[in-house]
GULOZA-40038 format. One record per residue: residue number from 1; x, y, z of N, C-alpha, C in turn. Coordinates in steps of 0.1 Angstrom, whole numbers. Atoms other than C-alpha are relative to their C-alpha. Layout:
# residues N
   n   n.x   n.y   n.z  ca.x  ca.y  ca.z   c.x   c.y   c.z
 NUM     X     Y     Z     X     Y     Z     X     Y     Z
...
This chain:
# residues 299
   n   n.x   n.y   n.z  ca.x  ca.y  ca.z   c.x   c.y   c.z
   1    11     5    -9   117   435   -54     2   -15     2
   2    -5    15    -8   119   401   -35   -12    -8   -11
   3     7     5     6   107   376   -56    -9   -15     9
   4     3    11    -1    82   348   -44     2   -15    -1
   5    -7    12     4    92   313   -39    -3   -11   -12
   6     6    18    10    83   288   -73     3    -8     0
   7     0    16    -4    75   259   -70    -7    -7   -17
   8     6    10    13    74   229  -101     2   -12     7
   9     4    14    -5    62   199   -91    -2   -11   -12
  10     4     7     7    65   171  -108     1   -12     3
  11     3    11    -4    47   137  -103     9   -14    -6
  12   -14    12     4    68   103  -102   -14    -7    -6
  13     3    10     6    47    83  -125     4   -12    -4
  14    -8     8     0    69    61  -130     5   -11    12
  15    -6    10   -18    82    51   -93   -12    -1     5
  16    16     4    -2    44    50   -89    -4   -12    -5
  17     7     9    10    33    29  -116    11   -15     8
  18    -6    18     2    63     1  -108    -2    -4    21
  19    -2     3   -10    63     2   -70   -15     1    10
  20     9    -2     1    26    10   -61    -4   -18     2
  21     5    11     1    16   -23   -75     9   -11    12
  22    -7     9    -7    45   -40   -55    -9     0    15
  23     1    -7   -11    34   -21   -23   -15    -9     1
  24    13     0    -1    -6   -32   -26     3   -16     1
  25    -4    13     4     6   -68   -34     3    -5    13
  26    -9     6   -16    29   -75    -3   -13     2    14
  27    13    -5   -12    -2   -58    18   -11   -15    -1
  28    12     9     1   -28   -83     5    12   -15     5
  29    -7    14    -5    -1  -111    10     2    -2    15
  30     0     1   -16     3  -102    49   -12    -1     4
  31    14    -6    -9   -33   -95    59    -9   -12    -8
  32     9    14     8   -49  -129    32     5   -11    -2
  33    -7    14     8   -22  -153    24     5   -10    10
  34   -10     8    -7    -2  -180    44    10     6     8
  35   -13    -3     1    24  -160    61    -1     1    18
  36     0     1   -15    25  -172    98    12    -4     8
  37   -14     0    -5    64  -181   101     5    14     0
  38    -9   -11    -3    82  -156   120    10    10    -9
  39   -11    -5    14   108  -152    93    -9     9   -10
  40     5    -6    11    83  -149    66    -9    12     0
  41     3    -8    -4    67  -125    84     7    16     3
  42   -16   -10    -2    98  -103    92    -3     7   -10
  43    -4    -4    12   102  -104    57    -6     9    -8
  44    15    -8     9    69   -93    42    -2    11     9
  45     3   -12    -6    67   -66    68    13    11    -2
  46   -12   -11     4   103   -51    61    -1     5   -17
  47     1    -2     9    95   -54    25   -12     9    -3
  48     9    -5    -6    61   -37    33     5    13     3
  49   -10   -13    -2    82    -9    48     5     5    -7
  50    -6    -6     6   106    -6    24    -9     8   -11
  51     8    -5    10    81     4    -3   -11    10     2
  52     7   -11    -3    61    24    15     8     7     2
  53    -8    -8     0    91    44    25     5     9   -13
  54     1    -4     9    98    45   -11    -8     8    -5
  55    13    -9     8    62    58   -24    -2    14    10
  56     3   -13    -2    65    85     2    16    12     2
  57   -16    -6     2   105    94   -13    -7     6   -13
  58     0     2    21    96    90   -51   -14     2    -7
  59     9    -1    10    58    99   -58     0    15    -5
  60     3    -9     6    67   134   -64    11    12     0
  61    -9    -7    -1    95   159   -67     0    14    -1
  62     5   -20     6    93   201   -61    10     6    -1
  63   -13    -9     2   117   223   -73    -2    15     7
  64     7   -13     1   115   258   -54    14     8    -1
  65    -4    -7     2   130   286   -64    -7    16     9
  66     0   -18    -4   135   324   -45    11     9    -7
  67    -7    -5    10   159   351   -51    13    -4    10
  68   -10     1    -8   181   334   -20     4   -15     0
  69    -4    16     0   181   296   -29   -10    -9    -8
  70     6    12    15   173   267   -54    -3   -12    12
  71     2    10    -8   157   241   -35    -7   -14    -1
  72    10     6    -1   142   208   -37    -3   -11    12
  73    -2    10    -8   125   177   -19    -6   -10    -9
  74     7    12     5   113   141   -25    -9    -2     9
  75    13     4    -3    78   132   -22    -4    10    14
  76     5    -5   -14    67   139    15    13     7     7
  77   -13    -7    -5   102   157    21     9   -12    11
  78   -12     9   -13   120   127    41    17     4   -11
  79   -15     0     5   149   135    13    -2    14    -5
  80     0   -16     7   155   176     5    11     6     2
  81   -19    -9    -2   185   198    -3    -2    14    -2
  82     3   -14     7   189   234   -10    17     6     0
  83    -9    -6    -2   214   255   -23     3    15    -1
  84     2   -14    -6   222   291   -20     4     3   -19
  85     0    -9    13   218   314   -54    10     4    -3
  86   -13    -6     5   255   327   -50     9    -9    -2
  87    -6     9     1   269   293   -46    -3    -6   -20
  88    -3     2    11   258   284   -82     4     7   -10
  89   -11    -4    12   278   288  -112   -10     2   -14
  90     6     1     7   253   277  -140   -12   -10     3
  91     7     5     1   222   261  -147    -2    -8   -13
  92     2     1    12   211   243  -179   -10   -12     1
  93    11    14     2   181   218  -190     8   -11    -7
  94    -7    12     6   193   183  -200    -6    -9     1
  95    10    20     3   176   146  -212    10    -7    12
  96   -12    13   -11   194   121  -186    -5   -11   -12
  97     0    10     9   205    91  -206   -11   -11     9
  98    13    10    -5   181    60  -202     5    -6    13
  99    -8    13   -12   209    39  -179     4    14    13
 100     0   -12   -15   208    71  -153   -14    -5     9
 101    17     2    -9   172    59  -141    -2     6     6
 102     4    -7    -6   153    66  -118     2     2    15
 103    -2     2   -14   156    78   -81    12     9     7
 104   -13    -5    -1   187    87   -61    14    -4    -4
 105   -14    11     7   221    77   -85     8    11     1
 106   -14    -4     1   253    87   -85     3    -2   -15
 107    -5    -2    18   261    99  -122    18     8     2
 108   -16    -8     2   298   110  -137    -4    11     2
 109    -2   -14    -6   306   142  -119    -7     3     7
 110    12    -4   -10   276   144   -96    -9   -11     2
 111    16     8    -5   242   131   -82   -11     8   -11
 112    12     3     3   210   124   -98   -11    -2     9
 113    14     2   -10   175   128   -78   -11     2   -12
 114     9     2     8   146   120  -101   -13   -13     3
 115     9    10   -10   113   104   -95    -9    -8   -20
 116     8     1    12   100   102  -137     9     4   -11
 117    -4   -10    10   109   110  -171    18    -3    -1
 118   -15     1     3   147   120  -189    -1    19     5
 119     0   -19    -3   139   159  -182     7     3    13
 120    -6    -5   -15   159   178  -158     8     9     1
 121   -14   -11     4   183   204  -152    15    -4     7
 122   -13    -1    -8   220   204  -140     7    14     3
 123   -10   -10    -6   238   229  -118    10    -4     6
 124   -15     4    -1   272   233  -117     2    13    15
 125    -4   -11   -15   288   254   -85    19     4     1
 126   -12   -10     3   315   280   -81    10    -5    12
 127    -6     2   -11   330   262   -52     5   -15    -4
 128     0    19     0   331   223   -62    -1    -3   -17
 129    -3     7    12   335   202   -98   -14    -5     0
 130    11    12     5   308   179   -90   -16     6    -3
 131    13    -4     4   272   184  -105   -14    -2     5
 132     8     2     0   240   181   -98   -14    -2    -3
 133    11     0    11   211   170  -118   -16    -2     8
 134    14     2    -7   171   172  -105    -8     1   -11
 135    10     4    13   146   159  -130   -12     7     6
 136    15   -11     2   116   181  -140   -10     1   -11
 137     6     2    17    89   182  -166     1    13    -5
 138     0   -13     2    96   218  -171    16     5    -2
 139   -13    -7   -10   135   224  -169     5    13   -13
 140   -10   -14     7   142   249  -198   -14    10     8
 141     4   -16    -6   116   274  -179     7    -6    16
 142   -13    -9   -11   134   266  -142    11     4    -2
 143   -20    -5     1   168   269  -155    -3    15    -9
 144     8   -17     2   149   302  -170     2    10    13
 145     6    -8   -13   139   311  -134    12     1     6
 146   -14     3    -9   175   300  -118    13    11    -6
 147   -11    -7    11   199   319  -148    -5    13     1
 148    -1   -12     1   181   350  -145     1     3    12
 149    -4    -5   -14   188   351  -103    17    -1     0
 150   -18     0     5   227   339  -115     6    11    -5
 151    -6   -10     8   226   372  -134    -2    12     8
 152     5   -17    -7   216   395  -108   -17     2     2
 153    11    -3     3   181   396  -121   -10     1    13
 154    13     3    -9   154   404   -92   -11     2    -6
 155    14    -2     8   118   400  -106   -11    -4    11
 156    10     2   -10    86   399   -88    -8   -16    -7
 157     8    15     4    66   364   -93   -14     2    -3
 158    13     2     7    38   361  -114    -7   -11     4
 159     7    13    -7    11   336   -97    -1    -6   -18
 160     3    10    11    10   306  -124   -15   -10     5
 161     9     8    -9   -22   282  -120     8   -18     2
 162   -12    13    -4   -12   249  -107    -5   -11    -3
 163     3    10     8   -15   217  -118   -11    -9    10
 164     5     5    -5   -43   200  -104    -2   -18     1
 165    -2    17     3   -38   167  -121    14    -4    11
 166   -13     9   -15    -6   163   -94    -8     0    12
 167     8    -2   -11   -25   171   -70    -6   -10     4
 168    10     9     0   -53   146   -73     7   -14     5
 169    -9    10     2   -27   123   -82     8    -6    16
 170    -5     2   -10   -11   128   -51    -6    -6    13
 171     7     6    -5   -39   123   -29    -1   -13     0
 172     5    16     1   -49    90   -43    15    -6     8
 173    -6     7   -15   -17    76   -31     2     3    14
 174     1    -2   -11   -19    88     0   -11   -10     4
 175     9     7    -4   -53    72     6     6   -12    -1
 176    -1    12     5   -41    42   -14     6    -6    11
 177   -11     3   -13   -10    39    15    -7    -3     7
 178     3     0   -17   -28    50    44   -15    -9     1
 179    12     8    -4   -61    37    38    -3   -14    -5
 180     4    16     0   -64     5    21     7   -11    11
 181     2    12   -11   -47   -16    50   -11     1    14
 182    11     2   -11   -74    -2    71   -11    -6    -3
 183    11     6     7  -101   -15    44     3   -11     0
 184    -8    16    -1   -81   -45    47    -6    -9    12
 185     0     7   -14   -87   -51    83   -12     1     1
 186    15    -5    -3  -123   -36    84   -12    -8    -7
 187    10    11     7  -136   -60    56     3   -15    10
 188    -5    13    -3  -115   -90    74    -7    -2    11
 189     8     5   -15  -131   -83   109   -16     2     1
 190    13    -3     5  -162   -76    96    -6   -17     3
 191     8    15     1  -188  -107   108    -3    -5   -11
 192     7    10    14  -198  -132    82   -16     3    -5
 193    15     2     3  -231  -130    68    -4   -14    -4
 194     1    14    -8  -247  -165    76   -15     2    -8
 195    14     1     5  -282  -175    54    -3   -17     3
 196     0    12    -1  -292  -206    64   -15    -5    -8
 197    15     2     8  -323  -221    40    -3   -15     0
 198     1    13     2  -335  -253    35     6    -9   -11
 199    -9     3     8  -315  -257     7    14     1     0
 200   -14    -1     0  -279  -245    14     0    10    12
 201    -8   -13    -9  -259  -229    38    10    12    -5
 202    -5   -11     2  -242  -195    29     4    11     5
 203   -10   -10   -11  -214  -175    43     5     7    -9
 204    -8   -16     8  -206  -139    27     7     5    12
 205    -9   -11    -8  -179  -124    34    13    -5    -3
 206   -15     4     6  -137  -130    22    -1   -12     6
 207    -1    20     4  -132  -168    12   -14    -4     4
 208     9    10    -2  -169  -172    16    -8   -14    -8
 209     3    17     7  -187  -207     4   -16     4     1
 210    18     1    -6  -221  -220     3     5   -15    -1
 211     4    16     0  -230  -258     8    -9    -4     3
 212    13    12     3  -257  -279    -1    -5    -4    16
 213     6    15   -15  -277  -297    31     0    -8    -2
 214    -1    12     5  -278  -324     9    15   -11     4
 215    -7     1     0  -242  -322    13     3    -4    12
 216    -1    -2   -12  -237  -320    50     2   -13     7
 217    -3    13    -4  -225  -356    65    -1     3    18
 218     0    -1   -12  -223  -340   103    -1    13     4
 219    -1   -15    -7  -231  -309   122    -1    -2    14
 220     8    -6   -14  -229  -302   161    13    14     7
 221    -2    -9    -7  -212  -281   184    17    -3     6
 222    -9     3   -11  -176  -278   201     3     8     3
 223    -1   -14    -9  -163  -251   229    18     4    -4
 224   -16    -5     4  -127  -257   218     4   -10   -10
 225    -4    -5    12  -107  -254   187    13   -10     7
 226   -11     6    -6   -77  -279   184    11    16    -7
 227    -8   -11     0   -46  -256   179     6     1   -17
 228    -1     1    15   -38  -244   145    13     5    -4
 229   -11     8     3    -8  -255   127     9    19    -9
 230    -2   -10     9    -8  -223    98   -11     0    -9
 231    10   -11    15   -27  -200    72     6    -5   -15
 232    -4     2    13   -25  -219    41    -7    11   -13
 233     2   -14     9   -48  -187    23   -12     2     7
 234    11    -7   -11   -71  -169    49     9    11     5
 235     1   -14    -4   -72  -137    67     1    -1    14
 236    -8     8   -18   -58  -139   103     4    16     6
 237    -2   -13    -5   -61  -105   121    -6     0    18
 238     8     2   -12   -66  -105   161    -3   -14     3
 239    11    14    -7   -91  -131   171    -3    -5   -17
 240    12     3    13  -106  -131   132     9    -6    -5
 241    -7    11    12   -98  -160   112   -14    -6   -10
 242    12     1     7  -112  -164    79     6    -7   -13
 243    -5     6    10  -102  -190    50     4   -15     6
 244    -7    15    -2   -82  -220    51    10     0     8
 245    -9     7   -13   -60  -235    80     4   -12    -4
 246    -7    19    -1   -42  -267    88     4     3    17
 247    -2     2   -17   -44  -275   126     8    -9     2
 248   -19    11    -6   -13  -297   146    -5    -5    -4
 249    -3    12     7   -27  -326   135    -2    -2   -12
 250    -3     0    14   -26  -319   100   -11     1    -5
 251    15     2     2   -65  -316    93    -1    15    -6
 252     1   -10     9   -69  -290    65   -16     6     3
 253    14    -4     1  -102  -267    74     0    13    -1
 254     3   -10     4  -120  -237    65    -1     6    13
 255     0    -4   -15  -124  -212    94    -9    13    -3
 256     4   -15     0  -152  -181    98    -3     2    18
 257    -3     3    -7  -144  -180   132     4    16     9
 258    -2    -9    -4  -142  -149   160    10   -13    12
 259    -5    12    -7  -116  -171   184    -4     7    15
 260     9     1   -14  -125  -173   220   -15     6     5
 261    12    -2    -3  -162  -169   219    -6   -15    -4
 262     4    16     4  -173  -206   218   -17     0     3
 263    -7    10     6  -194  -224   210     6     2   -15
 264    -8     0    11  -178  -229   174   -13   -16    -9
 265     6    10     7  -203  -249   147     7    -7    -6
 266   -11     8     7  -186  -281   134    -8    -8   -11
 267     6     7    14  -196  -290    98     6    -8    -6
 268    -8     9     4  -185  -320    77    -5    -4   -12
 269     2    11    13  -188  -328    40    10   -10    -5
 270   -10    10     9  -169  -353    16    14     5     0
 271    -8    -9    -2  -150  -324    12     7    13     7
 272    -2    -9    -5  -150  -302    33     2     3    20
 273     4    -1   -13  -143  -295    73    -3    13     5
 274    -2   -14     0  -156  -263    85    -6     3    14
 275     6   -11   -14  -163  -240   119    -3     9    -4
 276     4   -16     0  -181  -209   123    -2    -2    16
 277     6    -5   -11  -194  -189   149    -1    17    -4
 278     6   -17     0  -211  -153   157     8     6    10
 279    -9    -9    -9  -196  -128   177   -11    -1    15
 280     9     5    -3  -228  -134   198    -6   -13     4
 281     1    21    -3  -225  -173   214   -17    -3     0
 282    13     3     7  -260  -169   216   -13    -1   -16
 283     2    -2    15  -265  -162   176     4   -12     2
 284    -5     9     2  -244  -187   173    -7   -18    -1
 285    13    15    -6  -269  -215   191    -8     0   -12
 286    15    -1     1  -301  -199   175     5    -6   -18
 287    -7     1    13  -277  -204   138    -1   -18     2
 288     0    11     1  -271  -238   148   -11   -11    -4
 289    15     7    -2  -306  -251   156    -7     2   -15
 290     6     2    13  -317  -237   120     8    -9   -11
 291    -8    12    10  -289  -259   101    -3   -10     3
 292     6    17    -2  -298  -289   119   -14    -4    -5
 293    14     0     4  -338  -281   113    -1    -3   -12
 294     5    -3    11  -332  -274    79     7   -11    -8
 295   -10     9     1  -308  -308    75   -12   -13    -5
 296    10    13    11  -326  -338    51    -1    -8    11
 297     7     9    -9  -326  -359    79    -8     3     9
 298    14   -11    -9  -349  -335    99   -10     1    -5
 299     6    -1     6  -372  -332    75   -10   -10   -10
């Protein structure tokens, strides 16, 4: 009887746990930090790439087995092989030594594909010398499943239940990929939240502040923005600029800022130079007129 195809899946914890972190890192570095030279830009976007390509090579490896071929892939299948049940010779479970790591290596006598772990099996083939090893958390029952199709054996397939912890697992990076640089952009372009009181001014929202009125040495109005120099650590997506700058003439300021919707509020403490504005030029006015109201010398 034709036996059904099984499948052992087993999660890269490992090429997860080290490359994951890298991947989330380089993301917050393009979309919050300083990175507005061309080059450095390049760079953090090809490195960006590489790692995401990786997490969807290396977070997960399936072994399937029929009664007409041994087959596996990496992660989301951009890397998969198969080979035919009469081409192999033997099967057998094996530890991989430590300095085999992890991934795709070239080991004595064959290739290595592994995404976790020292577990795995090797098959050898009736045609060729060289070997093949595919890491598994299970490999003395596939090289079970594989040796008794080497022998002739046809058996019908028993449903097994399936691991739901990969599953889960798998999910999350997926989201983690696809969706945090959308949460990225959606918190960044997201308006400020603006409270203006008689006591302080207060802007929520990524790099926001508050400042004293006490504080406040000058406030009015200007329609244009001199030109800005680079993102010393702000959020610079589209039009939305949100953090710290340095404009051409070298003038270090904060920025909550939708760009070309003027006017633009110009604040000045001891320490500090800052613009806003609303998405709304008319917010923007009615915002103004309460900071100056609420400003010690008004009062």
């Amino acid at each position: 009887m034709r036996m059904e195809k099984r499948k052992f899946t087993q999660f890269g914890t490992f090429s997860v746990a080290v490359m994951l972190p890298i991947f989330i890192f380089v993301l917050v570095m393009i979309f919050t930090a300083g990175i507005n030279d061309p080059a450095q830009a390049i760079i953090f976007g090809f490195v960006a790439l590489t790692f995401l390509i990786c997490l969807l090579i290396f977070y997960k490896l399936t072994i399937y087995v029929d009664n007409t071929y041994v087959s596996f892939r990496l992660g989301a299948g951009l890397v998969k092989k198969k080979y035919p049940i009469t081409d192999i010779k033997t099967c057998r479970p094996v530890s991989n030594s430590l300095i085999y790591g992890i991934g795709i290596r070239k080991i004595p006598n064959g290739w290595l594909y592994n995404v976790s772990g020292f577990g795995a099996i090797e098959l050898t083939f009736r045609n060729k010398k060289s070997v093949v090893r595919i890491g598994t958390d299970n490999p003395e029952k596939v090289a079970e499943s594989i040796n008794r199709l080497i022998t002739g054996e046809k058996y019908e397939y028993t449903p097994e239940f399936s691991n739901n912890t990969n599953y889960w697992l798998s999910v999350l990076i997926v989201l983690l990929v696809v969706i945090l640089p959308a949460i990225l952009i959606v918190a960044g372009n997201r308006e400020p939240k603006i409270k203006a009181t008689r006591e302080d001014l207060t802007i929520s929202c990524m790099y926001g502040l508050a400042i004293k009125n006490s504080d406040i040495l000058q406030c009015d109005t200007v329609s244009v923005l001199p030109g800005i120099r680079r993102r010393t650590n702000g959020y610079e997506f589209g039009r939305n600029l949100k953090g710290n700058f340095t404009f051409n003439n070298g003038i270090k300021v904060k920025l909550f800022i939708k760009k070309g919707i003027p006017p633009y509020i110009h604040i000045r403490t001891n320490n500090i130079i800052l613009y806003l504005n609303l998405n709304d030029p008319q917010k923007t006015v009615n915002l103004y007129n309460r900071i100056v109201i609420a400003l010690p010398v008004n009062q």
